[in-house]
N, C-alpha and C positions, 0 to 999 in steps of 0.2 A: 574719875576715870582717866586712865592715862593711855595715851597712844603714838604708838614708835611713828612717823610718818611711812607709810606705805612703800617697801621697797619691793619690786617684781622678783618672783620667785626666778631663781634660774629655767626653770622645768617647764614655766609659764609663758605664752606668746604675750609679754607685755603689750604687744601693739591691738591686743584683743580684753586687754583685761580691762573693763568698770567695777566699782565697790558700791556696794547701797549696805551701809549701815542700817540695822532696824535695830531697837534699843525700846526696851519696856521701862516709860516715864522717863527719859534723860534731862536733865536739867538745861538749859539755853547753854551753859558755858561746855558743857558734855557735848551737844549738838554740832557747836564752833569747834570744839576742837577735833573734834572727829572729820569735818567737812578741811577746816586748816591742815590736816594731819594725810592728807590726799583723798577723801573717800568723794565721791561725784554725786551721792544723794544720801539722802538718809530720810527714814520712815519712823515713825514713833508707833508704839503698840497701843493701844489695840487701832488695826487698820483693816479698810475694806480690804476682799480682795482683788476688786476691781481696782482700788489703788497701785495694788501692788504691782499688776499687773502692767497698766499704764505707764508707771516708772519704771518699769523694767523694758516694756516697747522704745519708751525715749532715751534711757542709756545706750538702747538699741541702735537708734537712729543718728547720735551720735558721730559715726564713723568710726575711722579707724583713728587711734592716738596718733600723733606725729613720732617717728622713728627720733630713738634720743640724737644726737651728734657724737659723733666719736670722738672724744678726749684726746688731745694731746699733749705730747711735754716733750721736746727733742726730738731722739729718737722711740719714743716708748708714745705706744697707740693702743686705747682702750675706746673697745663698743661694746657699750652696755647693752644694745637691744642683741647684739650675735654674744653673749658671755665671751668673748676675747680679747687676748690681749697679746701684742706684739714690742720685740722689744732689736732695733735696726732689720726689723721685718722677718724677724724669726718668732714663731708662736712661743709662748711661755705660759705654764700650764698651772696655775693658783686654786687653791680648794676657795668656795663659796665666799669665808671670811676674810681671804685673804685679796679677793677681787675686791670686795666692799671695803677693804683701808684703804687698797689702791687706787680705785673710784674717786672716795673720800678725799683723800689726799690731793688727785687730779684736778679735783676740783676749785683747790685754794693753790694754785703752782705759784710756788716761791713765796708763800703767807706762813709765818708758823705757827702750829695747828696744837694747842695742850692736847695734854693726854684726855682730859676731863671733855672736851669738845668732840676725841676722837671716841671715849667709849659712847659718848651719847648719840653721836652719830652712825656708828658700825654697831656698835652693841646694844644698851640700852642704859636709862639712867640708874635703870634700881641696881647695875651690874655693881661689884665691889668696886669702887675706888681706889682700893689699897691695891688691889691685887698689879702683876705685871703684865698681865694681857699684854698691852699694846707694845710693850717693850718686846716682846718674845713674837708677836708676831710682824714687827720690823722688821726682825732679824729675819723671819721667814721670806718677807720681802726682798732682804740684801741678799739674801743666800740665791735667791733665783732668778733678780733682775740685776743685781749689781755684779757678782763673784764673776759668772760665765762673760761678761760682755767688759769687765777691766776698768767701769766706768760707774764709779757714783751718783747716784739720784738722790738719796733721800740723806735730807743736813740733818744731825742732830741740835739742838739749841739747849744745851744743858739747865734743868730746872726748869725748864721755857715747855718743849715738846718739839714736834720735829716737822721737816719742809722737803717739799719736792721743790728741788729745783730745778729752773725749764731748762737749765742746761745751755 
């Protein structure tokens, strides 16, 4: 069993979302990675349904998740719990994949990040390797954050993979 770790849908009030994994006979190391991979409980089949029940009261009681913190790098501000992202405090408008590299990327500022790191983090692992994804969606990033604002973020590292720098 393989599992991407949990990333909050756009559409979804992340600050309300829990995961309860249920899984018919998963193995211990299925178990951990599903629990590693974000999920906050997990149930094995066959289950009461007072179980069920009970764990879904306690994910209940939980609260609310903590609001993520807003990313920064320079002038360029991303919040992942409002899907925005601002760049010397002008909105700049990225399709779904294109927030998840920038995220991605935010997260390691001025580290360089391979392409292999980058599809298994934005994409997934089974995605092709070979393919240029992530090249083509740079671009998409330079053409939106870089062109209009005259100012470079994101360093290529030839052979290497590529770095936001905090500028």
């Amino acid at each position: 069993m393989f599992l991407k770790p949990f990333l909050p849908d756009p559409l979804v009030n992340s600050t309300q979302m829990r995961v309860l994994l249920v899984e018919d006979e998963p193995a211990v190391r299925d178990r951990v990675e599903g629990l590693d991979a974000g999920a906050d409980d997990y149930l094995v089949k066959p289950f009461a349904f007072g179980e069920l029940l009970a764990r879904l009261r306690a994910l209940v009681r939980r609260g609310a998740v903590a609001r993520p913190a807003v990313l920064t790098c320079g002038d360029l501000a991303l919040d992942p719990a409002a899907h925005t992202v601002t760049r010397a405090g002008r909105p700049v408008e990225l399709s779904a994949r294109e927030f998840a590299l920038l995220e991605f990327l935010m997260r390691h500022p001025g580290e360089v990040v391979s392409r292999t790191a980058i599809l298994g983090g934005v994409w997934d692992y089974d995605y092709d390797g070979l393919s240029n994804v992530v090249d083509v969606y740079v671009g998409y990033l330079r053409r939106k954050l870089e062109q209009p604002f005259g100012r470079s973020l994101i360093r290529t590292e030839r052979g290497v993979g590529y770095a936001l720098d905090p500028g």
